[in-house]
C-alpha distance (Angstrom), angle and dihedral (degrees) to the residues before:
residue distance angle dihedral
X1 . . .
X2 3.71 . .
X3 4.11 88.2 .
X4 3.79 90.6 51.1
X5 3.43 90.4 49.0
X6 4.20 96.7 53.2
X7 3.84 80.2 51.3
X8 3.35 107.4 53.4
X9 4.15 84.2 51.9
X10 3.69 84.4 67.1
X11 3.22 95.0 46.5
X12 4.12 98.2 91.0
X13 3.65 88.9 39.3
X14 3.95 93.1 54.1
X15 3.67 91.6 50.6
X16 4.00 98.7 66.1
X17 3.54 122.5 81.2
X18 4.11 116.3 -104.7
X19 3.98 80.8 -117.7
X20 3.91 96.1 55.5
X21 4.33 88.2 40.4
X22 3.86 90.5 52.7
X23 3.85 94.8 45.0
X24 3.38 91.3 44.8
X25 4.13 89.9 50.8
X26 3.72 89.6 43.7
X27 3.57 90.8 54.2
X28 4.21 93.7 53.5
X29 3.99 87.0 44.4
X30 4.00 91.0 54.5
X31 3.78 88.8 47.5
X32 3.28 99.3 50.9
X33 3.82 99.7 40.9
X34 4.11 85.9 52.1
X35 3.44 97.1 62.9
X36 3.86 94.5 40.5
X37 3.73 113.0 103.1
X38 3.65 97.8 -165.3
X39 3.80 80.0 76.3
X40 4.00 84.0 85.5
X41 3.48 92.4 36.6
X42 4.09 89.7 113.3
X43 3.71 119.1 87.4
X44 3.97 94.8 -152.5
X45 3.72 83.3 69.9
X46 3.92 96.9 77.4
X47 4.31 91.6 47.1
X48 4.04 86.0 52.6
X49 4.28 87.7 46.8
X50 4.00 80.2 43.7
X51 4.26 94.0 51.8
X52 3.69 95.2 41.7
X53 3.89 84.7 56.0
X54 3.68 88.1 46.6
X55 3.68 94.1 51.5
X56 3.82 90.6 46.9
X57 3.93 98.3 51.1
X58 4.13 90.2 43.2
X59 3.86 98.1 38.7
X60 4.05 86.4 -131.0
X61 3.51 150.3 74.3
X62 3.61 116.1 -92.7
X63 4.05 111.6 -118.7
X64 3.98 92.6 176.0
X65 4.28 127.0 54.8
X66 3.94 108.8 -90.3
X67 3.72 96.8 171.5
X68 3.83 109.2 53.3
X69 3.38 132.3 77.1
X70 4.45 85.2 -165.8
X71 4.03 97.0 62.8
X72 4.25 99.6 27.5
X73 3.73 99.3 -167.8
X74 3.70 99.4 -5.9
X75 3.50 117.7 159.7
X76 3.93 120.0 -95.3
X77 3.49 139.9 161.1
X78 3.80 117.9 -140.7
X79 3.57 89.7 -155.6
X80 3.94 96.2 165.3
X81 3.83 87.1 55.5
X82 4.04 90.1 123.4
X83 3.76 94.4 66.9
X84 4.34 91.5 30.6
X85 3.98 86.3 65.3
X86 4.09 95.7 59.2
X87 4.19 89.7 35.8
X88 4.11 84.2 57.9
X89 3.85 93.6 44.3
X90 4.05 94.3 44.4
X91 3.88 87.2 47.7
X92 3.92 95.0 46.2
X93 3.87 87.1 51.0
X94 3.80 104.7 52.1
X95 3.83 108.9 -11.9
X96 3.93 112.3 -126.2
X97 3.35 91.8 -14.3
X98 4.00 99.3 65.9
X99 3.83 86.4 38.3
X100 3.52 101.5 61.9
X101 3.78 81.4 53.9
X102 3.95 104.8 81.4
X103 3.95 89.9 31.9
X104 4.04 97.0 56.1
X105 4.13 86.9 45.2
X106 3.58 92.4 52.1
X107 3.71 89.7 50.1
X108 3.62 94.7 53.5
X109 3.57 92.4 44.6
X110 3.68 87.3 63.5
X111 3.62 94.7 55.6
X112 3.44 106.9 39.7
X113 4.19 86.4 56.8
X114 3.31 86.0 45.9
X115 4.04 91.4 57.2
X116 3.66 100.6 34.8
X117 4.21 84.6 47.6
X118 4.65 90.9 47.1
X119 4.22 89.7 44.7
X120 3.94 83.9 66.8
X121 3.53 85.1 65.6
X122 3.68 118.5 15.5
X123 3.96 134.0 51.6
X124 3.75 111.0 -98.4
X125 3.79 101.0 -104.6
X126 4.06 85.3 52.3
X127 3.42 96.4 54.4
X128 3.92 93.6 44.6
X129 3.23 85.1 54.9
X130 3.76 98.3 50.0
X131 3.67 89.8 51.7
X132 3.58 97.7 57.8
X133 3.06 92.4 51.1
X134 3.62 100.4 54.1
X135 4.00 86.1 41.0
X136 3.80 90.0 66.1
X137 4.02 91.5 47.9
X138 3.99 83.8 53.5
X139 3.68 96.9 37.9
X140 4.35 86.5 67.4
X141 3.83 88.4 65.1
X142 3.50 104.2 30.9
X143 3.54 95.0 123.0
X144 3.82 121.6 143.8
X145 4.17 100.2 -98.4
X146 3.70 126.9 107.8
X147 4.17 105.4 -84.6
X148 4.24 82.7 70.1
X149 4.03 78.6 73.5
X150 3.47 92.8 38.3
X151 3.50 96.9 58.6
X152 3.88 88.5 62.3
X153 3.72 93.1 49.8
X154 3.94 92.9 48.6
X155 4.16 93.8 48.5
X156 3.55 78.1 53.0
X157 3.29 109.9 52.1
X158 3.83 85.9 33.4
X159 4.33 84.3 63.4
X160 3.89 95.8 47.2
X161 4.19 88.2 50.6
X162 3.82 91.7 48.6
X163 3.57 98.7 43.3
X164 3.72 86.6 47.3
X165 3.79 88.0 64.5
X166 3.18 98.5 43.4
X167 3.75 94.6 64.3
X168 4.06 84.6 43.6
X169 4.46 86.9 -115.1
X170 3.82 140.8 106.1
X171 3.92 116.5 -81.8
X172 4.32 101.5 -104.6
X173 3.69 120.6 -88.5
X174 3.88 92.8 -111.0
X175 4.32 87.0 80.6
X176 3.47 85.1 74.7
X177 3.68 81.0 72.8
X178 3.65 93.2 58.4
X179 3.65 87.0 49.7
X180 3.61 94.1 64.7
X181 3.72 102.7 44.3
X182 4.79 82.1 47.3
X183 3.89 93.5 47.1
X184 4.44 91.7 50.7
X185 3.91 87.8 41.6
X186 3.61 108.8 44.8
X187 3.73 141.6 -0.6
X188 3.95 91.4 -126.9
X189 3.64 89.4 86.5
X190 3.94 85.3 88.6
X191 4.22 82.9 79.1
X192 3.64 86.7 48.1
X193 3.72 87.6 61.6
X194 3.89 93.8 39.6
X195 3.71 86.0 50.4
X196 4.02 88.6 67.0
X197 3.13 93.8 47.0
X198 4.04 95.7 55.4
X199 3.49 87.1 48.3
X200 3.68 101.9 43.3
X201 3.99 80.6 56.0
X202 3.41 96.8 51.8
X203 3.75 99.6 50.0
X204 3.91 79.4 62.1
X205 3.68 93.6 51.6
X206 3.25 92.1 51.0
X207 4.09 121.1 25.5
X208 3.47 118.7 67.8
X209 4.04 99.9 -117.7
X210 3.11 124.1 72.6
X211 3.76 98.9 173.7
X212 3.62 87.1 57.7
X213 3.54 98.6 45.8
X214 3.68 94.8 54.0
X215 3.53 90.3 54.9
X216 3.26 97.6 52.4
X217 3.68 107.7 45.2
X218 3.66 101.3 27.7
X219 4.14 93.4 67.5
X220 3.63 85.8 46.6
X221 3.59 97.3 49.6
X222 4.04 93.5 49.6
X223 3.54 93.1 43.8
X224 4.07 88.5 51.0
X225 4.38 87.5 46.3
X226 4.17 80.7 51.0
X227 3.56 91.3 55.6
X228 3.61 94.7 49.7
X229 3.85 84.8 61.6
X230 3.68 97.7 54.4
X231 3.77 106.1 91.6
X232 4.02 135.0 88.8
X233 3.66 95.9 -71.6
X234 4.02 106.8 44.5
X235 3.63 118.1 -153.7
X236 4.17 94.5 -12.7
X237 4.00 88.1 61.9
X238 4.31 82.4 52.8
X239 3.40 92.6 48.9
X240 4.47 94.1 48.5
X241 3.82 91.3 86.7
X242 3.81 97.2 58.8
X243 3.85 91.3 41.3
X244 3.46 94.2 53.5
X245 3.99 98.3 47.2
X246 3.64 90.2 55.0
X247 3.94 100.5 54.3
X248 3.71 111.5 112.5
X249 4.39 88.3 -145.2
X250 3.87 82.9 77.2
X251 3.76 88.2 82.3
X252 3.74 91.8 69.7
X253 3.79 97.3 48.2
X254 3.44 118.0 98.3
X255 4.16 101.2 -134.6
X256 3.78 95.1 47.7
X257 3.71 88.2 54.3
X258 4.14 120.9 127.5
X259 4.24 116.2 -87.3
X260 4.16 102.1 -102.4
X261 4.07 121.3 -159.4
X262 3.68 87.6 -135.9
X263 4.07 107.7 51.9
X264 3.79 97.2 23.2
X265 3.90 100.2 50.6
X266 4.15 96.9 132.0
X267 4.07 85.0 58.4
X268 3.58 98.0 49.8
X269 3.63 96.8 46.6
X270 3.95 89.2 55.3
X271 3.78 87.8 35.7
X272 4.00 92.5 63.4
X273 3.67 94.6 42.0
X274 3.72 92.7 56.4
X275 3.70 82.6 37.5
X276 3.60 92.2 51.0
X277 3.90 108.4 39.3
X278 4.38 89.8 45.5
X279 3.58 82.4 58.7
X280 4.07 97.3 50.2
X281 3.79 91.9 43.3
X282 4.33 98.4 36.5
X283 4.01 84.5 135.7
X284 3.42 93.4 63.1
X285 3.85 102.8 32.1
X286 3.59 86.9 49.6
X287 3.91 127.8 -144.8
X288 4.05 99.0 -84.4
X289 4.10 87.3 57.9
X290 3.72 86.8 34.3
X291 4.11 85.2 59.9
X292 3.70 92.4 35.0
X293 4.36 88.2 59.6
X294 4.13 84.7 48.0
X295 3.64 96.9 56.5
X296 4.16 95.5 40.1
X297 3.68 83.0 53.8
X298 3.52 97.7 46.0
X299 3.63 90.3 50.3
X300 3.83 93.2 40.5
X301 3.89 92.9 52.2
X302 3.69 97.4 42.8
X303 4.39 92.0 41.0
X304 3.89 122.1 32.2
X305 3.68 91.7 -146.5
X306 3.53 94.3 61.0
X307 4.10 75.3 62.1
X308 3.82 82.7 98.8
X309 3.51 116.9 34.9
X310 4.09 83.5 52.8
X311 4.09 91.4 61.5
X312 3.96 92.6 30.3
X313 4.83 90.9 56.7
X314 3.70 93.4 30.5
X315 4.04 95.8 43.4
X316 4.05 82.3 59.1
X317 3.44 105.4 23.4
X318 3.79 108.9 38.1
X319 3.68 112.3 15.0
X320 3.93 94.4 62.5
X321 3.79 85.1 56.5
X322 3.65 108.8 39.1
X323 4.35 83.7 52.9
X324 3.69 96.1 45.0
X325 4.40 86.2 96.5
X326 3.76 87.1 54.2
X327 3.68 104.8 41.3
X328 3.80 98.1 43.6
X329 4.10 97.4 -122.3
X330 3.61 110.1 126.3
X331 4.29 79.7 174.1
X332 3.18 134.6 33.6
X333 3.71 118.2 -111.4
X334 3.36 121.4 -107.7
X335 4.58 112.1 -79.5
X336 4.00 98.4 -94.6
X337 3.81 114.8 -123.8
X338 3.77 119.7 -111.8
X339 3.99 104.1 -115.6
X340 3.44 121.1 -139.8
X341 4.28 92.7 -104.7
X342 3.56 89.0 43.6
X343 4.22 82.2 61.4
X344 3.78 89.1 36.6
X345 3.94 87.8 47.4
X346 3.74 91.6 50.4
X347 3.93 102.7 46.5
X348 4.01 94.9 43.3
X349 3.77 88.8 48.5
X350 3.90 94.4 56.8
X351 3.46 93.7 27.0
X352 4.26 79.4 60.0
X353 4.01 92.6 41.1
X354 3.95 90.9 50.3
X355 3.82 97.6 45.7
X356 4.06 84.7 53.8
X357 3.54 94.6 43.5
X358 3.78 91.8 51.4
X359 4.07 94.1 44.2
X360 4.47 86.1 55.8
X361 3.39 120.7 81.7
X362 4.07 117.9 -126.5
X363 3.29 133.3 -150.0
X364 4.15 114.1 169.7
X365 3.63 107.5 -133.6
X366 3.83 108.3 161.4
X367 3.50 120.9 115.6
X368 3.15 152.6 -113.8
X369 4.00 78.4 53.0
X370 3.61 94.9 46.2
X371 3.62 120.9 91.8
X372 3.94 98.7 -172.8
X373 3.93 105.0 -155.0
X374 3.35 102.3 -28.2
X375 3.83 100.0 109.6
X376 3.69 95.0 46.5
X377 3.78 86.0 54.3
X378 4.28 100.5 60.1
X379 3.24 111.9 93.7
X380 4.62 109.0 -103.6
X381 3.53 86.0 -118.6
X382 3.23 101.3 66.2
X383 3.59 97.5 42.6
X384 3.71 90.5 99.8
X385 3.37 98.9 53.6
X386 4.01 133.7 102.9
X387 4.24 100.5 -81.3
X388 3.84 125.6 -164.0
X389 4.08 96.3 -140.8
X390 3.78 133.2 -179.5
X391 3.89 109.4 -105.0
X392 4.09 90.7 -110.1
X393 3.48 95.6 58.9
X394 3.52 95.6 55.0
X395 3.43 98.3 95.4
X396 4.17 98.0 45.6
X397 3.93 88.6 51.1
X398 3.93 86.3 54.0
X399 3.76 99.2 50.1
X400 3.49 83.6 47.9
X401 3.56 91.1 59.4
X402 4.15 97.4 -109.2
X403 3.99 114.8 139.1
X404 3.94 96.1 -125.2
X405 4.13 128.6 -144.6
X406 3.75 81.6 -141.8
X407 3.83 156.1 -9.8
X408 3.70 149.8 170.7
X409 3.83 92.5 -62.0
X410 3.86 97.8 92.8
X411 4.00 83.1 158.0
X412 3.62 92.2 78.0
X413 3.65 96.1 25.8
X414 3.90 91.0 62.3
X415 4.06 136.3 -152.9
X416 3.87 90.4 -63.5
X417 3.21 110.9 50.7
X418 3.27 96.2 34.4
X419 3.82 91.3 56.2
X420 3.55 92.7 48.0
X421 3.64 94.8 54.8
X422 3.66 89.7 53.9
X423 3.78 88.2 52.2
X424 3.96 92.4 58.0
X425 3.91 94.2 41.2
X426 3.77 79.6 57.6
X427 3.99 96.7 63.9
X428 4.16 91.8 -86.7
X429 4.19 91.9 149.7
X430 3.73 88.6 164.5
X431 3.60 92.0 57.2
X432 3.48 96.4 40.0
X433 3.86 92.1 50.2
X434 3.24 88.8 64.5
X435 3.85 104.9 36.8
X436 4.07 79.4 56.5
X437 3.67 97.8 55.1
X438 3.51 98.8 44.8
X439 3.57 96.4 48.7
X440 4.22 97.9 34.0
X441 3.46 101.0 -115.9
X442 3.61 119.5 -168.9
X443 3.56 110.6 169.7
X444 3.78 138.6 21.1
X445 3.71 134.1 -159.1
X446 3.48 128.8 -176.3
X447 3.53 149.2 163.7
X448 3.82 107.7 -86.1
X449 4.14 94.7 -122.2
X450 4.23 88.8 61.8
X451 3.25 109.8 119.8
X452 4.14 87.0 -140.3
X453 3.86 84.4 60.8
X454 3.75 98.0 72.2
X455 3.88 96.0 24.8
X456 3.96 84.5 65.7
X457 3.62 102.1 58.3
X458 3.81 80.8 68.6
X459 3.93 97.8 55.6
X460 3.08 126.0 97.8
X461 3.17 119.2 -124.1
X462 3.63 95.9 32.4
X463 3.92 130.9 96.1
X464 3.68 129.7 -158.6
X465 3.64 112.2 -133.7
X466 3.82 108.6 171.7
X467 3.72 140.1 18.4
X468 3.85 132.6 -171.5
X469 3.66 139.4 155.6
X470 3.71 91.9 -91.5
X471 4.30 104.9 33.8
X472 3.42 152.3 -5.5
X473 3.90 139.6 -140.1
X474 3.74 135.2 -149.2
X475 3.30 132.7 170.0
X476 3.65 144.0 -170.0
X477 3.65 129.7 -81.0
X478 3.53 120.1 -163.3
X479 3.18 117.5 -152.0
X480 4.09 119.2 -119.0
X481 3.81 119.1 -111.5
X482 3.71 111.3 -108.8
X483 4.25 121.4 -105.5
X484 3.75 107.6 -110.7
């Protein structure tokens, strides 16, 4: 009775098409990620609403620092200009509002593919769940920044590799498209490239020609490491995602911190099932995939945003496989067409969400980007003037048109300074004695847990003018000359 019961709860759910189930899903992930403030919680959005601007009123890409008084000039490559351009026009049309926008469709994007692409090989209920549980390993860094479009390119591109091996061929030309728009968008688009290379190798492992493999994948992959090259900056803009993973600053930044049991539970749970089943079923994930799963985890565990591109490859690439012995599919069925209501479905639901979204008023206040009151509270005067600022509120002091000591791009920053910054957030007065003199600062603001925040109200020199729950400002006082 009991059994016959838990069945006929499925029953609805077993009825719908994969297609309609992940549009539907898609559609509850894009509302709830629109009206989600944390999706501004990042500071580094304002500096890439600030570039796109930039780009828009110079009709270029900047190739030199325009927002730093620090590095005047410096040389820095804006190499996510392509999605920094739409972020700039969104914001300049409805503030927050419009912003949220491109971000929340990207995200859904990624999930419905992901759906429509796990119903080809998994009943519905398992592939609902699958999604979900992807969507919360998303949902940590779905913050509005450029990799929330890159996600969509990499599923993508992921799709048009692995239906390429299934029908034992090259993925078509027209990816190299794809390429182009990923490599002036985001720097991820260096897994893109590795991705054709893991596959390339295992369509050697495992198809019987050689000659035939070569000459199909090989064009493809040259033409795809060609495309990488076409943007503003050449070969230097190809070589930014290998200089950036080896600086020693990224110890000291939050998202390239180490995977922890205690904070990052949701991952690690989905980590050792993938983990887990691959193992069980290594015959029929074979050894390339089985390699590919040992370096996402390596980089997952060691980086949390690698968090994300480990569920977003092995969700498509290894999970189908490793549960092929449990759900009876030796083959994948063949990719479901999108029906016209499905379509219909899809554009009156976000045309619904966006209307809302536009109608409520929005106001980001999620730390660590946040500053509370603080910059309403220093003085318009000294506005202009050289400011010590917490690396988060970088990017909020530059779209508000404040030359920063520093932001979220430690790229251009370098090891150093970077380091040394860290060291005076950290309660290093000497060293930011120093730092302040030689570069006239006047005023500080910082979030309130800095260490630098309380050590200050003990310097002289300095005076604490405001204090919230989220930062505080001092500023400078100079001390009067003496009557003769």
């Amino acid at each position: 009775m009991l059994q016959t019961a838990q069945r006929s709860r499925w029953t609805w759910l077993v009825s719908l098409s994969g297609t309609l189930v992940a549009a539907l899903f898609s559609l509850f992930a894009a509302a709830y990620v629109a009206f989600d403030t944390s999706l501004f919680a990042d500071g580094d959005t304002s500096w890439h609403i600030a570039t796109g601007r930039w780009i828009l009123e110079h009709g270029a890409v900047p190739f030199h620092d325009p927002f730093s008084f620090t590095m005047p000039g410096k040389s820095w490559h804006a190499h996510e200009w392509l999605a920094e351009v739409p972020m700039a026009l969104a914001y300049d049309l409805a503030d927050w509002r419009a912003l949220a926008l491109p971000f929340v469709a990207a995200f859904a994007f990624t999930l419905f593919l992901i759906g429509r692409e796990l119903s080809r090989h998994f009943p519905v209920r398992w592939m609902l769940a699958t999604v979900a549980a992807v969507f919360n390993i998303l949902f940590a860094a779905t913050l509005a920044r450029p990799h929330l479009f890159a996600w969509a390119i990499l599923v993508s591109w992921l799709l048009l590799l692995l239906r390429a091996r299934e029908a034992h061929r090259a993925p078509p030309l027209l990816a190299i498209l794809l390429m182009v728009v990923w490599a002036n968008m985001h720097a991820s688009y260096i897994v893109g490239l590795g991705l054709v290379g893991v596959f390339a190798l295992e369509a050697l492992v495992q198809d019987r020609s050689p000659a035939a493999t070569l000459r199909a994948w090989v064009p493809f992959g040259l033409l795809s490491l060609a495309a990488a090259c076409v943007t503003p900056f050449g070969i230097q803009g190809f070589l930014y995602p290998f200089q950036v993973s080896g600086m020693e600053a990224l110890s000291v930044i939050g998202e390239w911190r180490q995977t922890r049991v205690i904070s990052d539970g949701i991952f690690l749970a989905y980590f050792v099932v993938v983990v887990g089943f691959a193992a069980l079923s290594w015959r029929r994930v074979g050894i390339v995939r089985l390699l590919l799963t040992a370096a996402l985890a390596y980089m997952a565990l060691k980086h949390i945003r690698h968090q994300q591109l480990f569920a977003l490859v092995t969700v498509l690439a290894v999970i189908p496989l490793a549960m092929a012995r449990f759900t009876g599919r030796d083959r994948p069925a063949p990719a479901p067409a999108i029906d016209r209501w499905t379509v219909v479905l899809l554009a009156a639901g976000f045309l619904l969400i966006s209307a809302v979204r536009l109608m409520v008023p929005l106001e980001p206040k999620s730390p660590p980007g946040y500053m509370g009151g603080a910059f309403e509270a220093v003085p318009a005067e000294l506005r202009s003037k050289p400011v010590f600022n917490t690396y988060s509120f970088g990017g909020p002091l530059i779209l508000r048109g404040v030359k920063v000591f520093i932001d979220g791009r430690a790229d251009m920053y370098g090891d150093r300074f970077t380091l040394d910054f860290d060291r005076m957030s950290d309660g290093d007065v000497r060293l930011f004695q120093q730092t302040a003199d030689r570069y006239g600062i006047e005023w500080v603001i910082l979030w309130k847990a800095d260490a630098l925040s309380a050590k200050l109200d003990k310097v002289p020199g300095w005076r604490r003018i405001h204090s919230d729950e989220i930062a505080t400002v001092h500023v400078r006082e100079r001390r009067q000359p003496q009557p003769r």
